[in-house]
Each structure stands twice: as structure tokens, then as C-alpha cells.
DRENPA-3360 file (N, C-alpha, C; in nm, 2 decimals, always signed):
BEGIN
1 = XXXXXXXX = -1.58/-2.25/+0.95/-1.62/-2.18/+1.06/-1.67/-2.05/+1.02 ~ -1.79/-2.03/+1.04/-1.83/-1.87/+1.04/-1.82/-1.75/+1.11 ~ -1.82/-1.66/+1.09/-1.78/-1.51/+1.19/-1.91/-1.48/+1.25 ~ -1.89/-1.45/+1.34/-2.04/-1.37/+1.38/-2.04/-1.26/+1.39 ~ -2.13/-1.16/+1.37/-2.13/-1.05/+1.34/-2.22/-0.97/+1.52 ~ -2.14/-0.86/+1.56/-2.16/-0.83/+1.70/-2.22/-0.70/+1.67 ~ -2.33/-0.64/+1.72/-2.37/-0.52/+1.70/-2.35/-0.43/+1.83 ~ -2.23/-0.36/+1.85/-2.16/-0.27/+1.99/-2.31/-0.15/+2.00;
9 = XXXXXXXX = -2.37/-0.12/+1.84/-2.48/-0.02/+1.87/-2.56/-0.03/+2.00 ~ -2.59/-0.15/+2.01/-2.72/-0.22/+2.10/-2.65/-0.22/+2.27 ~ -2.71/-0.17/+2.34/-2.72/-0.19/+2.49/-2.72/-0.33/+2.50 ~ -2.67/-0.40/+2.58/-2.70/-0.54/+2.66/-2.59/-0.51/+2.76 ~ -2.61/-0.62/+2.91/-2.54/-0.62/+2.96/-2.42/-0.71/+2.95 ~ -2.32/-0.66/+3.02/-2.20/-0.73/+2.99/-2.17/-0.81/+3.10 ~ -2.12/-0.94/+3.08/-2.03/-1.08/+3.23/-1.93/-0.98/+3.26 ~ -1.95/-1.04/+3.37/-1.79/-1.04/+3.37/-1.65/-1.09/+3.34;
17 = XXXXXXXX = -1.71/-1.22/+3.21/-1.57/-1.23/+3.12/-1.60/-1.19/+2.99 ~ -1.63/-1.06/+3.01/-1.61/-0.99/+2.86/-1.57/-0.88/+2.82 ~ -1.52/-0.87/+2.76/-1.37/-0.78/+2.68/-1.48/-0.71/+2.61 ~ -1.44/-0.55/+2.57/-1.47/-0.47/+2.46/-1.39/-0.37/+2.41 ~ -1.39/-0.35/+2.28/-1.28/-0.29/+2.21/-1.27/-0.26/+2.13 ~ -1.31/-0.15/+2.06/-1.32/-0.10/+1.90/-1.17/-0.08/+1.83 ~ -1.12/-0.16/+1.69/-1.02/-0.14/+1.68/-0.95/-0.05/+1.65 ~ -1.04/+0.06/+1.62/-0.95/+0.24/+1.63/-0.93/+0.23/+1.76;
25 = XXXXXXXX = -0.98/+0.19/+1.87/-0.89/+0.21/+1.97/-0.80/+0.15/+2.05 ~ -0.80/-0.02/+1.93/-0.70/-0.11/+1.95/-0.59/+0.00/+1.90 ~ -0.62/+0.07/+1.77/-0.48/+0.09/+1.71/-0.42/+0.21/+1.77 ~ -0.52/+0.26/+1.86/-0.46/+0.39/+1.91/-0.37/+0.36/+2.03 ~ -0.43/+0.27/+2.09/-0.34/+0.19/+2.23/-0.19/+0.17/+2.17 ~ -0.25/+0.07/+2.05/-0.06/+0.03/+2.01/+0.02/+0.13/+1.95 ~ -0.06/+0.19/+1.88/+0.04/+0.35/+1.86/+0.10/+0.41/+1.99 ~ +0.05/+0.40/+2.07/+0.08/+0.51/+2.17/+0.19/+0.41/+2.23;
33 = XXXXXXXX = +0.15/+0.28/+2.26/+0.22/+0.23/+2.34/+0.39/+0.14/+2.31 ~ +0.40/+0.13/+2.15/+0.49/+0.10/+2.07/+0.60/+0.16/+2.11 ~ +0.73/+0.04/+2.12/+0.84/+0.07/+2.06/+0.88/+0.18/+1.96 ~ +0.96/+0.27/+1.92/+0.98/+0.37/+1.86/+1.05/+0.26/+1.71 ~ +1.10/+0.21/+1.72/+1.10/+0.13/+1.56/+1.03/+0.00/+1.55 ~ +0.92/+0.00/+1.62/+0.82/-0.07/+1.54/+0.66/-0.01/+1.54 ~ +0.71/+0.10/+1.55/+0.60/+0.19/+1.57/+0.51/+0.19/+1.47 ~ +0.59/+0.16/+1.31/+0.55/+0.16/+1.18/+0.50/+0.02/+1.14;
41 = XXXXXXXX = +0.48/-0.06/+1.20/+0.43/-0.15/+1.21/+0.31/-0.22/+1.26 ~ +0.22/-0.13/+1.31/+0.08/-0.10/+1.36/+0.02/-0.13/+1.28 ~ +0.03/-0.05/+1.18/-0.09/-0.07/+1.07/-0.09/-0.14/+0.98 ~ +0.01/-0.24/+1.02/+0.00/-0.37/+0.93/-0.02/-0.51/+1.02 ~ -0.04/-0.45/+1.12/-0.08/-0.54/+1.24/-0.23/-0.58/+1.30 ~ -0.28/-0.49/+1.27/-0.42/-0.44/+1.31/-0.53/-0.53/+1.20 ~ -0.44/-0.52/+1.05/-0.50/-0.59/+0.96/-0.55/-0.78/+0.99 ~ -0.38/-0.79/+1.00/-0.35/-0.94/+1.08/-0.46/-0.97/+1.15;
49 = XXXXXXXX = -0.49/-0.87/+1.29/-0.51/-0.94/+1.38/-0.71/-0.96/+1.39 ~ -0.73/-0.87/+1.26/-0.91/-0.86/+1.24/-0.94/-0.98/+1.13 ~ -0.80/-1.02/+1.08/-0.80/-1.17/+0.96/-0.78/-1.26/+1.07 ~ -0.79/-1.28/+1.15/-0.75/-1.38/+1.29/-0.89/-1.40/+1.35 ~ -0.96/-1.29/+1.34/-1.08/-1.28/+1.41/-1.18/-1.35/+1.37 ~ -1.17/-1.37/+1.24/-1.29/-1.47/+1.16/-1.27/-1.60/+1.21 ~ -1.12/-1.70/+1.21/-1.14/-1.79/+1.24/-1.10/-1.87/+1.37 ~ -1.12/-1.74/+1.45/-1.12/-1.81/+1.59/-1.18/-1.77/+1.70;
57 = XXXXXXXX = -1.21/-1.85/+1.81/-1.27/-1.76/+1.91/-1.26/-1.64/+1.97 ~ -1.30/-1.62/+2.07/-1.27/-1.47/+2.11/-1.17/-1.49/+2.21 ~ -1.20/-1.62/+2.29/-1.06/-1.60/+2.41/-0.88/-1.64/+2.31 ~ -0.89/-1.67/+2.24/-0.81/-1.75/+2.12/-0.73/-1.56/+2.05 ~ -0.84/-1.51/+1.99/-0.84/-1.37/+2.01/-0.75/-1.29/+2.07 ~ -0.79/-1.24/+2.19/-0.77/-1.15/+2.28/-0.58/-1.21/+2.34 ~ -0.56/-1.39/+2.33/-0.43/-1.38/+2.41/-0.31/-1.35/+2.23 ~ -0.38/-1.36/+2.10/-0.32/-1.32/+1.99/-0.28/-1.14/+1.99;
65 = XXXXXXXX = -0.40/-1.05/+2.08/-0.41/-0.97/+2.03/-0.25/-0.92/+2.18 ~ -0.27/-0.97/+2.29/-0.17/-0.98/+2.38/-0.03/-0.98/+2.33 ~ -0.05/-1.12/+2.28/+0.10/-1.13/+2.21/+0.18/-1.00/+2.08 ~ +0.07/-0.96/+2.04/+0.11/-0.88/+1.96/+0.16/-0.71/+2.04 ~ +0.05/-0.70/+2.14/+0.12/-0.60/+2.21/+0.23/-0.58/+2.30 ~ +0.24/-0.70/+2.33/+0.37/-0.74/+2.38/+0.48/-0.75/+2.29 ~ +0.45/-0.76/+2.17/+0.58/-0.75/+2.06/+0.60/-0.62/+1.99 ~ +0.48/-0.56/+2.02/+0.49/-0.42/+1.95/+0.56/-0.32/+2.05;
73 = XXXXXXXX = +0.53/-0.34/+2.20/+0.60/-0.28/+2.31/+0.71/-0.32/+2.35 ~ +0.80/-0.42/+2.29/+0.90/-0.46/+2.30/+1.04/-0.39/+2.24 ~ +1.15/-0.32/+2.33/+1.19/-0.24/+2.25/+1.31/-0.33/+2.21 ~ +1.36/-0.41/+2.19/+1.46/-0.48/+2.21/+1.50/-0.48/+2.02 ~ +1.63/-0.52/+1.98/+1.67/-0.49/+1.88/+1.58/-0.57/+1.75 ~ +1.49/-0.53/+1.65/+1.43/-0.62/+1.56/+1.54/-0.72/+1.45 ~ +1.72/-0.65/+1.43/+1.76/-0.77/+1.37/+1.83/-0.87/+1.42 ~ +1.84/-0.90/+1.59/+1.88/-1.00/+1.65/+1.89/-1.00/+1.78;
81 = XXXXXXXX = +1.78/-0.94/+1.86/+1.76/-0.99/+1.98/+1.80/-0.85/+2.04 ~ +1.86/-0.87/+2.21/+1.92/-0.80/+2.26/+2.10/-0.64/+2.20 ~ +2.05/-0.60/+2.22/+2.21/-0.50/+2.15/+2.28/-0.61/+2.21 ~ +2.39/-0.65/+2.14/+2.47/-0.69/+2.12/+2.53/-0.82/+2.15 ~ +2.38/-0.90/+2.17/+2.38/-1.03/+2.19/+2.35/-1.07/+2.04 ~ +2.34/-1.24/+2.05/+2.34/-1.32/+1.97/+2.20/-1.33/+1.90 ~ +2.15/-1.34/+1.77/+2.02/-1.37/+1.75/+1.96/-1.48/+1.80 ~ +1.83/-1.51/+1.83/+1.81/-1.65/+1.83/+1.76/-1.70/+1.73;
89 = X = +1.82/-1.84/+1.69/+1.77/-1.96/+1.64/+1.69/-2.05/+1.60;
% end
């Protein structure tokens, strides 16, 4: 499968099912919006999710890039779930 290459330079109009997003300002959203100990984890995220981007679509994309800000905003304990619950399984 090949990447396509998008030029944001160029004016065209946009649908209204379309997303736009430069990833300095993907990574500034997740910085800002992060968990305080996974805060350090951004920038090894960001990498991930532009190696994701070559082989898949865009809507395929955007609910990857979801999930990851949903885990990055997640403050909940990273070595086993909840404080002082059980890890899961």
C-alpha cells in the first residue's frame, strides 16, 4: 500500500468529513493534555502514530490517534490499573 503525500500549502476546500492537523500541533494538544506520568511519553508516541499513517487510511487513522489520547489522558496507575486495584489480565 502506498502513502499519499497531502500538500496543507495549497487552498482547496474542505467536506465536511475532514479532519486537519499538523503534528506539532498533534504533539502540543497531547502535551498539554497528558497525564502527569505519562507526560514523557509523547514523544515517543507521535513517532508511532505518523509509522501508522503510511499504512492505513485516514479514518483507520484518526480513531488510532483517539485511542492514544485517550491513553495519554488517562491518569489511572501505569503498573496496574486503578490505585489499589488489581492489574488486569
Amino acid at each position: 500500500m502506498s502513502a499519499s503525500i497531502i500538500d496543507l500549502t495549497q487552498a482547496r476546500p474542505l467536506g465536511p468529513a475532514c479532519f486537519v492537523v499538523s503534528w506539532e500541533a498533534l504533539e502540543k494538544a497531547l502535551t498539554m493534555l497528558a497525564a502527569p506520568q505519562k507526560a514523557q511519553m509523547v514523544p515517543e508516541t507521535l513517532p508511532a502514530l505518523r509509522q501508522l499513517q503510511l499504512g492505513m487510511g485516514p479514518s483507520k487513522l484518526l480513531v488510532e490517534i483517539l485511542a492514544a489520547t485517550a491513553w495519554i489522558t488517562d491518569d489511572t496507575d501505569l503498573a496496574g490499573g486503578l490505585a489499589g486495584g488489581a492489574p488486569m489480565t
